[in-house]
C-alpha positions as CSV (number, residue, x, y, z in Angstrom):
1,X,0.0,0.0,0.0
2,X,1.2,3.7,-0.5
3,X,2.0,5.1,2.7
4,X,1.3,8.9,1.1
5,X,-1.7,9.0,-1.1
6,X,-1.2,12.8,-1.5
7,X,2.0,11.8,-3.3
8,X,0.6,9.5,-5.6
9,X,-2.4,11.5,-6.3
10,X,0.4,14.0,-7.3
11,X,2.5,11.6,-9.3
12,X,-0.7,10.9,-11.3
13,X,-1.9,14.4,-11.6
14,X,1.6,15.3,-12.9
15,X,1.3,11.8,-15.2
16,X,-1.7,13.7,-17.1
17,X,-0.7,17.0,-17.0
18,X,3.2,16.6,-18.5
19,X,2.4,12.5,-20.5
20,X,5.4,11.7,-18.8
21,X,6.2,8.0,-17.5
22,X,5.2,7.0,-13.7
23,X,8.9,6.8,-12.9
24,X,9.5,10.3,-13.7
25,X,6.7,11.9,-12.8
26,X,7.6,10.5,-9.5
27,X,11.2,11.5,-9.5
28,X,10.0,15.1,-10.2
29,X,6.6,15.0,-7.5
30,X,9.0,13.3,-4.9
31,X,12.2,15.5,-5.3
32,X,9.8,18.3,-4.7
33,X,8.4,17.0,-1.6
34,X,11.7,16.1,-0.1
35,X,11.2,12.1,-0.5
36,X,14.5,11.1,-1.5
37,X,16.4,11.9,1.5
38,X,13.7,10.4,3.3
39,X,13.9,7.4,1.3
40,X,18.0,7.3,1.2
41,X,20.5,6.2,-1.4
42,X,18.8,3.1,-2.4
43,X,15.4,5.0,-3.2
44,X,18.1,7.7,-5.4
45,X,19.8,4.9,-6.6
46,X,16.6,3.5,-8.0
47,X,15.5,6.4,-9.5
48,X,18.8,7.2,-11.3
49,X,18.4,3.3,-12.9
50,X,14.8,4.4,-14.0
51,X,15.9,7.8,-15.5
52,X,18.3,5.7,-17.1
53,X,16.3,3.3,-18.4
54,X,13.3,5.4,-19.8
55,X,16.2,7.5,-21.5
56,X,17.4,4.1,-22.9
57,X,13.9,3.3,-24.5
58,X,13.8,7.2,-25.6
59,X,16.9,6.3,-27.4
60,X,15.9,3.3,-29.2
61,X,12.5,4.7,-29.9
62,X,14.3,7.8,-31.7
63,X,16.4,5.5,-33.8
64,X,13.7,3.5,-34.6
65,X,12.2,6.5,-35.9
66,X,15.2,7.6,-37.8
67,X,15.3,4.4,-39.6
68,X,11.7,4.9,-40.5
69,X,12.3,7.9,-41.6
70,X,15.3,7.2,-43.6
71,X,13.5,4.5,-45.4
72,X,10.5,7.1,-46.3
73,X,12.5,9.5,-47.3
74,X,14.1,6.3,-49.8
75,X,10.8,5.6,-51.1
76,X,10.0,9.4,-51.9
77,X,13.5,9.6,-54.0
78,X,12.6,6.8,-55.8
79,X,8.8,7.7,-56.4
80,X,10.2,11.5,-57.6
81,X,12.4,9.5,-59.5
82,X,9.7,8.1,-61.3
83,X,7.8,11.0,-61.6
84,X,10.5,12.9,-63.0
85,X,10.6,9.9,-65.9
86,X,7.1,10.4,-66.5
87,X,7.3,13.8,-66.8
88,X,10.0,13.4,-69.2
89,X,8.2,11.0,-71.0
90,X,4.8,13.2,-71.7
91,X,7.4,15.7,-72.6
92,X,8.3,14.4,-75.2
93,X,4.9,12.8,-76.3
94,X,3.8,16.2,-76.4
95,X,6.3,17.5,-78.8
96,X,5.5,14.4,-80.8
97,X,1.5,15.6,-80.9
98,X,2.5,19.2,-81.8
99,X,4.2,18.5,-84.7
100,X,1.6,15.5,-85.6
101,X,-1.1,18.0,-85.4
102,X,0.6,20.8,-87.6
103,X,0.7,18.1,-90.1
104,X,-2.9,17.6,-89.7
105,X,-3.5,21.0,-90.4
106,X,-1.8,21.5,-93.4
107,X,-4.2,21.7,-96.4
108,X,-4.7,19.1,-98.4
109,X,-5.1,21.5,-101.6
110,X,-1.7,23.2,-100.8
111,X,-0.2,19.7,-100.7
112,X,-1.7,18.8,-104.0
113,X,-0.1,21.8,-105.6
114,X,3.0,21.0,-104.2
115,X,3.0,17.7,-105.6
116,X,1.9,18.5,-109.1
117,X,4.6,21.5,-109.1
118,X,6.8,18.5,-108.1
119,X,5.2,15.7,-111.1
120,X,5.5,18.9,-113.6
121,X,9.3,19.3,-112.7
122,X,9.8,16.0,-113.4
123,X,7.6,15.9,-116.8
124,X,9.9,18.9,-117.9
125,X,12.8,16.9,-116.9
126,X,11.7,13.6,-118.6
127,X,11.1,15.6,-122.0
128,X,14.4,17.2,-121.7
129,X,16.2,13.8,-121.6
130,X,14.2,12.7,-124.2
131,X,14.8,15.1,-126.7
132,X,18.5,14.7,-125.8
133,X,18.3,10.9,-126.5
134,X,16.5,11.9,-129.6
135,X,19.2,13.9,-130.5
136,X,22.2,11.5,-129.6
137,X,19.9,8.7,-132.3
138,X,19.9,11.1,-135.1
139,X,23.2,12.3,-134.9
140,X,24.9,8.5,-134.8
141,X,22.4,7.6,-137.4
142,X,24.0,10.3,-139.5
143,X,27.4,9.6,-138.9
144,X,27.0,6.1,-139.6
145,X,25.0,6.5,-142.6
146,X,27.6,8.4,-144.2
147,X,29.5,6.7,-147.5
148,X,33.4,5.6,-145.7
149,X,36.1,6.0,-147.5
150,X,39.8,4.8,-146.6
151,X,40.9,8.4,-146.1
152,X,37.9,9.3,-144.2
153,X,38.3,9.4,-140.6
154,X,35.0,8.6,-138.2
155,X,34.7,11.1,-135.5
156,X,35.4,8.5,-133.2
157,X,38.6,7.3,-134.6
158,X,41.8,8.1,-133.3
159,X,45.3,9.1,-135.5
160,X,47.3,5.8,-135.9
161,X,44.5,3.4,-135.6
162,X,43.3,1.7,-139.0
């Protein structure tokens, strides 16, 4: 049984006013009342283990904590980290659907002209080589229609050969 119930009434009032442990809240309630030296070295002695104790369980609770944190913080790197990807990603989709839809809004009649422009360049051209080929026939059909005589020289014959 307690022998002071106006200490432990205190202890407890000081429990829910601070949230501090039982073994503190006494340390504090009894070292204000003058209990210790009434208790002696053993009762101080006690107390010093429990202080020591509850700031041994402080201690591991903190770093337990840390490494909670620490692994948190991990997991947000690596989901910005993928974010950051995405990002890049619909970047570059979007640049890709820009210049897909200014594609789509050319007109189709401006096309067209551009492509006949093209087809006419190449009619133009086509009629150029032919007349050129036309050209080359005639002229070798003249030159090889012509009477030969030993004197005569073809164009294409060189000095010294016969």
């Amino acid at each position: 049984m307690t022998r002071d119930k106006a200490v432990k009434a205190a202890i407890r009032q000081r429990m829910a006013e601070t949230g501090e442990p039982y073994s503190v809240a006494r340390r504090a309630v009894t070292g204000a009342h003058g209990q210790e030296a009434a208790d002696g070295p053993q009762a101080a002695a006690d107390h010093a283990q429990a202080a020591a104790d509850l700031a041994g369980e402080r201690t591991d609770e903190a770093e337990d904590q840390a490494d909670e944190l620490r692994d948190l913080a991990r997991e947000a790197q690596d989901l910005a980290d993928e974010a950051q990807d995405l990002a890049d990603r619909a970047t570059r989709r979007g640049a890709w659907a820009r210049h897909k839809a200014r594609r789509a809004e050319r007109d189709p009649a401006e096309r067209a002209d551009r492509l006949r422009g093209r087809l006419d360049r190449v009619r133009e051209r086509t009629d150029q080589l032919w007349q050129s080929a036309e050209h080359l026939v005639r002229t070798a059909e003249k030159e090889w229609s012509r009477p030969r005589t030993p004197d005569s020289r073809t164009p294409h014959s060189r000095e010294g050969e016969e």
